[in-house]
KEZA-735491 format. One record per atom (N, C-alpha, C, O): residue number from 1; atom name; z, y, x. Coordinates in steps of 0.02 Angstrom, whole numbers, plus 32768, in hexadecimal, padded with zeros to 4 digits. Each point is the difference from the previous one (the first is absolute). Layout:
<recs>
lovex = NUM	dovo = CA	zz = Z	yy = Y	xx = X;
...
</recs>
This chain:
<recs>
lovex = 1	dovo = N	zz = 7218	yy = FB33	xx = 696A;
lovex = 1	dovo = CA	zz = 8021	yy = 8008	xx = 8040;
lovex = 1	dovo = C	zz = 8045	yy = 7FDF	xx = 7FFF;
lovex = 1	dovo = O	zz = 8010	yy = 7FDC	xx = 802F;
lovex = 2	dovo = N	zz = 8014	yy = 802E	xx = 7FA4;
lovex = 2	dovo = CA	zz = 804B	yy = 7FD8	xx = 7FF6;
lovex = 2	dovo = C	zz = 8009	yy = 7FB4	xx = 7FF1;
lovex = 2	dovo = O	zz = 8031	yy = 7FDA	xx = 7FFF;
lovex = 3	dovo = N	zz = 7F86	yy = 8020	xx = 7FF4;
lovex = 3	dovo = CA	zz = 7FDD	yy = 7F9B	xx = 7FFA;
lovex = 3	dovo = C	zz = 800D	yy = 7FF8	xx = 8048;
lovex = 3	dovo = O	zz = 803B	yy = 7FF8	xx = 8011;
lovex = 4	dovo = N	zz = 7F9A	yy = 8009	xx = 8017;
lovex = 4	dovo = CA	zz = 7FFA	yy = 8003	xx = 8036;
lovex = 4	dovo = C	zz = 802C	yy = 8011	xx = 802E;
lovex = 4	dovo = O	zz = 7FF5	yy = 7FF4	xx = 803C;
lovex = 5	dovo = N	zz = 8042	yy = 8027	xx = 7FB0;
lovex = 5	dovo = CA	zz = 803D	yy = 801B	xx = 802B;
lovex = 5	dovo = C	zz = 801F	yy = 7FB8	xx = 7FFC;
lovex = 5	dovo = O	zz = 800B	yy = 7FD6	xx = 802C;
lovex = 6	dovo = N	zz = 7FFE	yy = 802A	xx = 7F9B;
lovex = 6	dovo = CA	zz = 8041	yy = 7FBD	xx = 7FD3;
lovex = 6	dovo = C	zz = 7FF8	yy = 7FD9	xx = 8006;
lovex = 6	dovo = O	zz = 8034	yy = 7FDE	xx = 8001;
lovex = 7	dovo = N	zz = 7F73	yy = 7FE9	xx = 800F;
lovex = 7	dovo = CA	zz = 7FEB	yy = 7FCF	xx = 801B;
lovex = 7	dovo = C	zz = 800E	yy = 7FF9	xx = 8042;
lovex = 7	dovo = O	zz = 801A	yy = 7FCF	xx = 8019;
lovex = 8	dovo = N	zz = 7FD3	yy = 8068	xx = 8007;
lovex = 8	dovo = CA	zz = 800A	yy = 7FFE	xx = 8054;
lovex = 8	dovo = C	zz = 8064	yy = 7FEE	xx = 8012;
lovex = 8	dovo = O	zz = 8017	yy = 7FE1	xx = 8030;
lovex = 9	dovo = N	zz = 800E	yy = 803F	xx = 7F97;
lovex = 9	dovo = CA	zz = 802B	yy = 8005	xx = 801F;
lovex = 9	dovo = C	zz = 8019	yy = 7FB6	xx = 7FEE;
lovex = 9	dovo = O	zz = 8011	yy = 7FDE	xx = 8031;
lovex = 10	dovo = N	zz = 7FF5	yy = 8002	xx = 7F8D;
lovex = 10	dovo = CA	zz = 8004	yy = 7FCB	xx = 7FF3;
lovex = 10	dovo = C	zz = 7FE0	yy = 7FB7	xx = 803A;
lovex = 10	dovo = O	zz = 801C	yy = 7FCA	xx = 800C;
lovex = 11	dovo = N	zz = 7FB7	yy = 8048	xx = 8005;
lovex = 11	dovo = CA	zz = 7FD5	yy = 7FE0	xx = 802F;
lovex = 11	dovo = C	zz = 8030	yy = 7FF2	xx = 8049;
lovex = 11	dovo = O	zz = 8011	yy = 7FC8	xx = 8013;
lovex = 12	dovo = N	zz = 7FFD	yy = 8074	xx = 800A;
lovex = 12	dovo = CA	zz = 801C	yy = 8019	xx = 802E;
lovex = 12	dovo = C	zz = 804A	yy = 7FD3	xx = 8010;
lovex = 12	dovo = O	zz = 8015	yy = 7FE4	xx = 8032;
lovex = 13	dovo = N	zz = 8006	yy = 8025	xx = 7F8D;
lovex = 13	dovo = CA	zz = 8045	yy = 7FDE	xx = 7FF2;
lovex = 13	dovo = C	zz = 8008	yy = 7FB3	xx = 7FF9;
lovex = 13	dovo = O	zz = 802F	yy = 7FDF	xx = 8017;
lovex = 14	dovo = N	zz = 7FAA	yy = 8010	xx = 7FD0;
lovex = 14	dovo = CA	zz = 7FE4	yy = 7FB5	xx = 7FF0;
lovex = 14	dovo = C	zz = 7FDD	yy = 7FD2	xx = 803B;
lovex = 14	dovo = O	zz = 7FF9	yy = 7FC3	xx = 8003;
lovex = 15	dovo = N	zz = 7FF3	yy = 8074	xx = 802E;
lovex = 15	dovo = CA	zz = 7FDD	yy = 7FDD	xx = 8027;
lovex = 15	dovo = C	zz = 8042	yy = 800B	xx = 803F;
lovex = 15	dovo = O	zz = 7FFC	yy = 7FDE	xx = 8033;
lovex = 16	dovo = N	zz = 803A	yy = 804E	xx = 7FC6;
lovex = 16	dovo = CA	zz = 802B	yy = 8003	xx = 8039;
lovex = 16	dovo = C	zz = 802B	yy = 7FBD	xx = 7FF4;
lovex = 16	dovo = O	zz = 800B	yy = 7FDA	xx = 802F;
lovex = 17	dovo = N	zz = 8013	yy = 8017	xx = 7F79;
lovex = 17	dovo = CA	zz = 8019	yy = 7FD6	xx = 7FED;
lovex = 17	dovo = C	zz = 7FF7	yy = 7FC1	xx = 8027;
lovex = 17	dovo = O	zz = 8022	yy = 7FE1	xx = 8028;
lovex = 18	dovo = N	zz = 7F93	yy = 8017	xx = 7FB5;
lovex = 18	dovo = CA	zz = 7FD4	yy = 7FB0	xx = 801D;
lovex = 18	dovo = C	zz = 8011	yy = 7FF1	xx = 8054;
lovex = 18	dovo = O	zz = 800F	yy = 7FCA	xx = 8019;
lovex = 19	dovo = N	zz = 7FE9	yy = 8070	xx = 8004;
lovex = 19	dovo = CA	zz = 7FF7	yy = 7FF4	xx = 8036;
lovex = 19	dovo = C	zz = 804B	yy = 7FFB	xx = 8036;
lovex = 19	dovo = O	zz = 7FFD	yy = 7FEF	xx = 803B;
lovex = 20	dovo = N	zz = 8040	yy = 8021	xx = 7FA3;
lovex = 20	dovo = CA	zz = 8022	yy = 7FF8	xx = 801B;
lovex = 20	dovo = C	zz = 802D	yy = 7FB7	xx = 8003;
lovex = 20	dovo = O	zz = 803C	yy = 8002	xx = 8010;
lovex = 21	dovo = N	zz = 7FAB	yy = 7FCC	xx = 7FE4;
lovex = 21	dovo = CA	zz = 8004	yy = 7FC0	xx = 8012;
lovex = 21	dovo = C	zz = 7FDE	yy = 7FCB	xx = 8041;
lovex = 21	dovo = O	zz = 8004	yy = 7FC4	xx = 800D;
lovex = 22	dovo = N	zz = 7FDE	yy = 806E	xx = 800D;
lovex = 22	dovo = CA	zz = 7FD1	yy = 8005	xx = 803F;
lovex = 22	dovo = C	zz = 801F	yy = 802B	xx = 8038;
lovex = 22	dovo = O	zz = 7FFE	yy = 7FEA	xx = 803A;
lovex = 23	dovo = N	zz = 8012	yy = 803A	xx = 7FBF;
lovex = 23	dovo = CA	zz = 8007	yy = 8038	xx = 8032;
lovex = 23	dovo = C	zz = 8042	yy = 7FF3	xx = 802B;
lovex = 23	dovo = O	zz = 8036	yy = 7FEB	xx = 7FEB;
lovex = 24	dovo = N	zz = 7FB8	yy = 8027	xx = 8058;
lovex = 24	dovo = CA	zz = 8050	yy = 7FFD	xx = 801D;
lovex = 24	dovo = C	zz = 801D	yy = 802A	xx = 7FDC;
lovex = 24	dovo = O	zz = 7FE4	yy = 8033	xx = 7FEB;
lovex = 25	dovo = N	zz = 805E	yy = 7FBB	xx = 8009;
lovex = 25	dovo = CA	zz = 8050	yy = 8037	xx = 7FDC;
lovex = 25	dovo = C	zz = 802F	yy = 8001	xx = 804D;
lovex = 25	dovo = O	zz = 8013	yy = 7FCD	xx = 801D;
lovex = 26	dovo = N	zz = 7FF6	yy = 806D	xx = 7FF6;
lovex = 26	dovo = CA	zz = 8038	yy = 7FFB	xx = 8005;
lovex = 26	dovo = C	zz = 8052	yy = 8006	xx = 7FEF;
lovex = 26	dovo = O	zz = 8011	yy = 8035	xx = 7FE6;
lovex = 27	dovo = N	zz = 801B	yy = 7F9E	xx = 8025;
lovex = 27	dovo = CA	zz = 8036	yy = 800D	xx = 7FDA;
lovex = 27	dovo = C	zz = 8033	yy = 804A	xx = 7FFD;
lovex = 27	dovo = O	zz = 8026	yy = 8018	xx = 802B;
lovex = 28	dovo = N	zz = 7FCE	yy = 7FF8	xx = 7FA8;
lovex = 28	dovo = CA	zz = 802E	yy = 8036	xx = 7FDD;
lovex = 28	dovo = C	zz = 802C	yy = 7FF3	xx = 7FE8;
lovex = 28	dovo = O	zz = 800F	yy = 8032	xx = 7FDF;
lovex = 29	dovo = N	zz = 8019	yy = 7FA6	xx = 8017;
lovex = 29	dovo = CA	zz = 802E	yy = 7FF1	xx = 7FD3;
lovex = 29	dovo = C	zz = 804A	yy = 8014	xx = 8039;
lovex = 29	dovo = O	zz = 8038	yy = 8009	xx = 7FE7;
lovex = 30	dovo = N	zz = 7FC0	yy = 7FFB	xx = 8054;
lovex = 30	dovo = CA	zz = 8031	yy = 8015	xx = 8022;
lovex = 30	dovo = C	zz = 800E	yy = 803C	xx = 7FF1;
lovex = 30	dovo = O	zz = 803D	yy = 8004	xx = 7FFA;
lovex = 31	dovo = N	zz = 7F9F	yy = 8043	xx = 7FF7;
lovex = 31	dovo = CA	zz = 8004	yy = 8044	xx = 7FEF;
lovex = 31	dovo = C	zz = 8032	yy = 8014	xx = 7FBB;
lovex = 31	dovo = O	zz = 7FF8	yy = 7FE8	xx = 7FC7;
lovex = 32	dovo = N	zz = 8024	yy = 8033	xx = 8044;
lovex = 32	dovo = CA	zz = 801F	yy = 800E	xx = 7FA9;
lovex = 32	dovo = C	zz = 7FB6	yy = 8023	xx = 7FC6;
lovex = 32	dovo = O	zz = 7FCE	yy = 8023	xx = 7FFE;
lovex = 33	dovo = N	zz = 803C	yy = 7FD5	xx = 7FF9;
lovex = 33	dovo = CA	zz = 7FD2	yy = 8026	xx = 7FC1;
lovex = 33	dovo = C	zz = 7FEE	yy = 802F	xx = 7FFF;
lovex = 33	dovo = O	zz = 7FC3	yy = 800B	xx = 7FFE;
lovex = 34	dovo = N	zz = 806E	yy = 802A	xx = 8004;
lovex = 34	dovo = CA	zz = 7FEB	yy = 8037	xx = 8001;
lovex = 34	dovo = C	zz = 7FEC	yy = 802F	xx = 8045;
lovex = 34	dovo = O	zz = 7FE9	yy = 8039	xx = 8000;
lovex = 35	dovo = N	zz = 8024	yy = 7FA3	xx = 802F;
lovex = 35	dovo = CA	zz = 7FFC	yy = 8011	xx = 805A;
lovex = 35	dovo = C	zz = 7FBF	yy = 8009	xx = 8007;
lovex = 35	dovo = O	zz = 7FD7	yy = 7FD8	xx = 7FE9;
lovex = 36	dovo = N	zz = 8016	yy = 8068	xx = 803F;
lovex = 36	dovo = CA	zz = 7FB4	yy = 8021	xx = 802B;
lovex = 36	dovo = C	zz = 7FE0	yy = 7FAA	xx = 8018;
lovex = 36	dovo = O	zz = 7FC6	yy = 7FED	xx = 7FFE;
lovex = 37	dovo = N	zz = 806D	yy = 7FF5	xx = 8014;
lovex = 37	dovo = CA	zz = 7FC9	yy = 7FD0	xx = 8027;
lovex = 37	dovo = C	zz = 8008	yy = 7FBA	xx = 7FC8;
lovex = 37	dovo = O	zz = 7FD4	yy = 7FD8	xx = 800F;
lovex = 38	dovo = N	zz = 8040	yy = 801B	xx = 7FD5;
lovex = 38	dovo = CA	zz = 7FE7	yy = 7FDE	xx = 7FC5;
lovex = 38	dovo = C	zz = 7FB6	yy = 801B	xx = 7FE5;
lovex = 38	dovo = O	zz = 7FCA	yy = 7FE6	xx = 800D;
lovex = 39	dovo = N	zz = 803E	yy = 8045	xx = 7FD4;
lovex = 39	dovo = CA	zz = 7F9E	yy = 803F	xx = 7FF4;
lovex = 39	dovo = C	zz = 7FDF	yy = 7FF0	xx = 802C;
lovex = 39	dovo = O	zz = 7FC8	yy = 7FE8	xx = 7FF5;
lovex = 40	dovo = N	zz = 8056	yy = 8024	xx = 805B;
lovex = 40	dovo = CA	zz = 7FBD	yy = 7FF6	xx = 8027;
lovex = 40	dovo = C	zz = 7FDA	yy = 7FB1	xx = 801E;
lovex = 40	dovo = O	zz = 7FC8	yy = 7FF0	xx = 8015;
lovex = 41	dovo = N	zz = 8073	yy = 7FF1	xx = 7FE1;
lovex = 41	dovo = CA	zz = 8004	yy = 7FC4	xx = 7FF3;
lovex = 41	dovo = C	zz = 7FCF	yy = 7FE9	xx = 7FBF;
lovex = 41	dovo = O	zz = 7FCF	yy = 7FE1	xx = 8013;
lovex = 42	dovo = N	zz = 8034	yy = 8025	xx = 7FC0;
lovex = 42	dovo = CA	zz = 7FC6	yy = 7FEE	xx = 7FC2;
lovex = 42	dovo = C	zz = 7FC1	yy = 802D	xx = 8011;
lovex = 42	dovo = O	zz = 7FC7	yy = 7FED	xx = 8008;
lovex = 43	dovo = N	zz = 8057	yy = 805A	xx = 7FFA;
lovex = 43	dovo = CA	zz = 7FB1	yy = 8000	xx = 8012;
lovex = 43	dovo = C	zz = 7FD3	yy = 7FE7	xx = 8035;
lovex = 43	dovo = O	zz = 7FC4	yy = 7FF9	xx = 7FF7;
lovex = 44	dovo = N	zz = 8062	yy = 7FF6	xx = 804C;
lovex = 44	dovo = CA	zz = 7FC7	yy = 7FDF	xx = 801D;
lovex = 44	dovo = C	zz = 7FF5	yy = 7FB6	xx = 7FFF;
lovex = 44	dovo = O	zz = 7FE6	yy = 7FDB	xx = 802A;
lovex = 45	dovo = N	zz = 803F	yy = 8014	xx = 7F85;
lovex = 45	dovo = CA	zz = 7FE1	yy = 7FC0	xx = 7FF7;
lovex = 45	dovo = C	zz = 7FD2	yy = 8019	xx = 7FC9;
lovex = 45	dovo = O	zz = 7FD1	yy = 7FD9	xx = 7FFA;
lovex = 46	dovo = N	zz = 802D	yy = 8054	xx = 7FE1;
lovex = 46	dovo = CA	zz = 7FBB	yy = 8014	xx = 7FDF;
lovex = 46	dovo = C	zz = 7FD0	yy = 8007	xx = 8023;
lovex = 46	dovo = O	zz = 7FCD	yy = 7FDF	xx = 7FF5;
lovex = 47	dovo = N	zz = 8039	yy = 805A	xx = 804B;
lovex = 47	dovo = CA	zz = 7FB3	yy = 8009	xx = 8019;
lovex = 47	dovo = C	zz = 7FEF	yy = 7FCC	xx = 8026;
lovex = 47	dovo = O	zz = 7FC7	yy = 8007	xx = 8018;
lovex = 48	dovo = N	zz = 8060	yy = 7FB0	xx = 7FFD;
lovex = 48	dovo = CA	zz = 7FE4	yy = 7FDC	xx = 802C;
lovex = 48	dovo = C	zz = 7FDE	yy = 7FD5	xx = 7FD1;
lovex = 48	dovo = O	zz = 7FD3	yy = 7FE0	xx = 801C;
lovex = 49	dovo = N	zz = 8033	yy = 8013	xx = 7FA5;
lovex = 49	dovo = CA	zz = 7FF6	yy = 7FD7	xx = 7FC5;
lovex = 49	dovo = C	zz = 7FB8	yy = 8027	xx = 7FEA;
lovex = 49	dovo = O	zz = 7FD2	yy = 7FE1	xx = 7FE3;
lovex = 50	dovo = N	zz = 802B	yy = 8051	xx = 802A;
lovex = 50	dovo = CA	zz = 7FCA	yy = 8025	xx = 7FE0;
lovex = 50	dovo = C	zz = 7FBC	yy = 800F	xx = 802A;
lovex = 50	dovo = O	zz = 7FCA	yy = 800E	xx = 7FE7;
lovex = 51	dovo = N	zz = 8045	yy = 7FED	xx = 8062;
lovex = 51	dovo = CA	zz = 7FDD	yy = 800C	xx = 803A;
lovex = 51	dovo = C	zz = 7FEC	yy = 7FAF	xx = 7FFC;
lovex = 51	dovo = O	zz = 7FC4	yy = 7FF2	xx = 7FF9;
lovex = 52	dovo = N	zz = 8072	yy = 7FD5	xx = 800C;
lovex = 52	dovo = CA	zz = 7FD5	yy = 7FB9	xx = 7FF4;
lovex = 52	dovo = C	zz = 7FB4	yy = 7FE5	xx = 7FC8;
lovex = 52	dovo = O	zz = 7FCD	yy = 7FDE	xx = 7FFE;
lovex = 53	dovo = N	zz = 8061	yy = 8053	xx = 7FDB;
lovex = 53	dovo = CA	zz = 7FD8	yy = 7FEC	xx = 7FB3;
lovex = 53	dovo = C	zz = 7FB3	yy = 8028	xx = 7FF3;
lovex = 53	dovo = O	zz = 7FD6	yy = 7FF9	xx = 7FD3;
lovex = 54	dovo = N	zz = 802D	yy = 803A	xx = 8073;
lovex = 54	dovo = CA	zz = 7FD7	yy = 8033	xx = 7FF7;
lovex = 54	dovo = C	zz = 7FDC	yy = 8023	xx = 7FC9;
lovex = 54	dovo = O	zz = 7FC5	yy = 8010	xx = 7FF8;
lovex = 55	dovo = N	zz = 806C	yy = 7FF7	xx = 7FE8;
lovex = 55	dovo = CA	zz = 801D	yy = 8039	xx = 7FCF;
lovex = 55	dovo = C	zz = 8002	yy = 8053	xx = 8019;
lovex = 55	dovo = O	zz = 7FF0	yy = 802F	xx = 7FDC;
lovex = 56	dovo = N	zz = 8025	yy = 7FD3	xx = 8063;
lovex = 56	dovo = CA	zz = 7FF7	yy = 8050	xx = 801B;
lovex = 56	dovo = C	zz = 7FBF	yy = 800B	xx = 8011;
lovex = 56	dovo = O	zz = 7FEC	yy = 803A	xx = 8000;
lovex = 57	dovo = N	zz = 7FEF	yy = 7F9C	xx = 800E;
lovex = 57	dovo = CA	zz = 7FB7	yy = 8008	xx = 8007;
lovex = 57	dovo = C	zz = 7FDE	yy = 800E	xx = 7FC8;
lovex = 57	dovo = O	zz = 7FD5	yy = 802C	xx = 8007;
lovex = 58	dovo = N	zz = 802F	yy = 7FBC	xx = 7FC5;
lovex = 58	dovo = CA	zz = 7FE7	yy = 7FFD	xx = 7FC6;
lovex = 58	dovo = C	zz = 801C	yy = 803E	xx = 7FC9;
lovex = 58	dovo = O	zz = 7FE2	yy = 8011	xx = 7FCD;
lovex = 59	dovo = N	zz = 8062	yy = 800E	xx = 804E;
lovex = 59	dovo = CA	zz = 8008	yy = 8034	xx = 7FE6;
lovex = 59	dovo = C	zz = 7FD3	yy = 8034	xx = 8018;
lovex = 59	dovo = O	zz = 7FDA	yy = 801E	xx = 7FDA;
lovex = 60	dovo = N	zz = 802A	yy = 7FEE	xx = 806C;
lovex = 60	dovo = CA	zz = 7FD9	yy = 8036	xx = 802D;
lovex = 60	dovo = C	zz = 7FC3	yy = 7FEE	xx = 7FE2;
lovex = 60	dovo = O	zz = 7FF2	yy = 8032	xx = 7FE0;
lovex = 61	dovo = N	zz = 7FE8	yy = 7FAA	xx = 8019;
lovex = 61	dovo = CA	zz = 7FD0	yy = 7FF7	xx = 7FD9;
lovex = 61	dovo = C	zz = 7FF9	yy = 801F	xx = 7FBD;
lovex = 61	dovo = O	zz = 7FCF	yy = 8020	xx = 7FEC;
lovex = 62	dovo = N	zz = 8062	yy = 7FD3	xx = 7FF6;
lovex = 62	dovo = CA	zz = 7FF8	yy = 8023	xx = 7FB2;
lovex = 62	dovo = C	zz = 7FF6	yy = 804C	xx = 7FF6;
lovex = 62	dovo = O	zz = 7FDE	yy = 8027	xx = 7FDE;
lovex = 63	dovo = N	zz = 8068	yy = 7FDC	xx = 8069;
lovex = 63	dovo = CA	zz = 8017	yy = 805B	xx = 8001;
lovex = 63	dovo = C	zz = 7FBC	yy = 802B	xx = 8021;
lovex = 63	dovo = O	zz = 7FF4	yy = 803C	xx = 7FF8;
lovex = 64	dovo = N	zz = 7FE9	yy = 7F99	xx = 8029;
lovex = 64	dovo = CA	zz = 7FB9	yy = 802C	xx = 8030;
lovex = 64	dovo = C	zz = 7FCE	yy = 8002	xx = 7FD0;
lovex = 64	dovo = O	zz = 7FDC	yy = 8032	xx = 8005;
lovex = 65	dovo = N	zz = 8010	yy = 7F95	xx = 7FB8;
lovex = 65	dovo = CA	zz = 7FB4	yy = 8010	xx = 7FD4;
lovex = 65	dovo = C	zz = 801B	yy = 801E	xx = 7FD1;
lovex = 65	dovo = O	zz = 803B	yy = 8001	xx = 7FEE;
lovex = 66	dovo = N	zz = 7F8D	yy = 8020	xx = 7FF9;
lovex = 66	dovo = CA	zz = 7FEE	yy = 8035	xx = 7FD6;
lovex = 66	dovo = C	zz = 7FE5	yy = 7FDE	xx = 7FC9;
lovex = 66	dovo = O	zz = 800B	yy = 8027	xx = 7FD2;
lovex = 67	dovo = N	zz = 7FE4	yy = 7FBC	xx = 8020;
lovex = 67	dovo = CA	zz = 7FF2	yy = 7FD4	xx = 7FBC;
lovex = 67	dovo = C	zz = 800C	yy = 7FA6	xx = 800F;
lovex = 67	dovo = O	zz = 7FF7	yy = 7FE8	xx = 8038;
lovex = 68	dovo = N	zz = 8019	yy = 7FF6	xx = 7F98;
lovex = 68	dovo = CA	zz = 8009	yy = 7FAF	xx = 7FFB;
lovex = 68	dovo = C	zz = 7FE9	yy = 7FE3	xx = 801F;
lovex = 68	dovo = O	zz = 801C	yy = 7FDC	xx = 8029;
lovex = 69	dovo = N	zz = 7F7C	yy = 802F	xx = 7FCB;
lovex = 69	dovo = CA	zz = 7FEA	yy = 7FDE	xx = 801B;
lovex = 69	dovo = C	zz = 7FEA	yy = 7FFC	xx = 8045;
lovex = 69	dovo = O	zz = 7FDF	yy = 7FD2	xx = 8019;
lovex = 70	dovo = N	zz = 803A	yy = 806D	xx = 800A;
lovex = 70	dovo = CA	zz = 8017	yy = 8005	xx = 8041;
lovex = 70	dovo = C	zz = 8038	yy = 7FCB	xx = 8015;
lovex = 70	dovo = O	zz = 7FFA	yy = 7FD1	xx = 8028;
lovex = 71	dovo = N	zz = 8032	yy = 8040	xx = 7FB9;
lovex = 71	dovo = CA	zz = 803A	yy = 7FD4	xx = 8021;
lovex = 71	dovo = C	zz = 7FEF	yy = 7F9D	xx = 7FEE;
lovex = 71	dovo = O	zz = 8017	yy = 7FCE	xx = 801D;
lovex = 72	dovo = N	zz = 7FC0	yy = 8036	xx = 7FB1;
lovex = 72	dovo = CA	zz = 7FF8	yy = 7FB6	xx = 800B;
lovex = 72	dovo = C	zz = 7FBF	yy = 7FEA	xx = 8038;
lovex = 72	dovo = O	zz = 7FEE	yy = 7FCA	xx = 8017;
lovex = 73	dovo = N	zz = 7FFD	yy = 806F	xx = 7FF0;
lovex = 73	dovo = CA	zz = 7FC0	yy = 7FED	xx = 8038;
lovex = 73	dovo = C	zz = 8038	yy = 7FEA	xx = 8036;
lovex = 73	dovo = O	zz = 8008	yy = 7FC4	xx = 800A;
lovex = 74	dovo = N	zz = 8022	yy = 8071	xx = 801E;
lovex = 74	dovo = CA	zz = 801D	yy = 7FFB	xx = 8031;
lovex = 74	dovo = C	zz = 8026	yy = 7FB5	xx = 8002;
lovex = 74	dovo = O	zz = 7FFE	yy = 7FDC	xx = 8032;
lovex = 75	dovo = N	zz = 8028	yy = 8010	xx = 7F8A;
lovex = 75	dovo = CA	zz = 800B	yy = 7FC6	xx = 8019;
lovex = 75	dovo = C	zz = 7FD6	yy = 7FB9	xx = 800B;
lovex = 75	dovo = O	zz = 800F	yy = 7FD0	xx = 8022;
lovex = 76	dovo = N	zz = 7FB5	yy = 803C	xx = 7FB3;
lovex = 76	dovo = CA	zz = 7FD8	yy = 7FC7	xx = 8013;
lovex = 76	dovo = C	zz = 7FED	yy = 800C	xx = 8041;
lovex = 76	dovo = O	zz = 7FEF	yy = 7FD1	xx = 8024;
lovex = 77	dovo = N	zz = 8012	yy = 807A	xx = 7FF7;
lovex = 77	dovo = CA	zz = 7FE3	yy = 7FFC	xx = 8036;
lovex = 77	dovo = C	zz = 8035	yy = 7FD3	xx = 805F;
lovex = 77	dovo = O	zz = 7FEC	yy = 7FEC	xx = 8037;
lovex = 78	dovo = N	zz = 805E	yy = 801B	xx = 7FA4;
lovex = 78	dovo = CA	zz = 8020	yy = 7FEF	xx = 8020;
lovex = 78	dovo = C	zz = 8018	yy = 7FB2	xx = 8001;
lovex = 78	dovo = O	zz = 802B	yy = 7FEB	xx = 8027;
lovex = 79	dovo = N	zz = 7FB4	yy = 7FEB	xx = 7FA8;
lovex = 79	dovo = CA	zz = 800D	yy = 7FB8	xx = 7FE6;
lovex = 79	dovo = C	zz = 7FBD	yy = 7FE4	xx = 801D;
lovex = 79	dovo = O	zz = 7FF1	yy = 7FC5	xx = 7FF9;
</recs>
């Protein structure tokens, strides 16, 4: 179970990485650092990066089957 946690999360991270050379950004760099809207500012360049990459789909996917080979049915079933 902690294979499978650590792959997914590795996965997860790697694939936000990759993908953020694609994605609209918007600029944050006006916010100080530590400011509420600097945070909300990145985060909704995470979830728009992640909703492109459809990555939230594919989580809801993971989080709804009950065994693997559930969740890999669902995505062949969605490709």
């Amino acid at each position: 179970m902690k294979k499978i946690r650590t792959i997914s999360i590795i996965s997860i991270i790697s694939f936000i990485l990759i993908s953020i050379a694609s994605a609209e950004i918007k600029d944050c760099s006006e916010f100080d650092k530590l400011s509420k809207m600097y945070l909300k500012c990145t985060k909704d360049n995470l979830k728009h990066k992640s909703d492109k990459s459809g990555l939230t789909k594919k989580l809801d996917n993971f989080k709804s089957s009950k065994t693997l080979s559930e969740f890999f049915k669902k995505n062949k079933e969605e490709e």
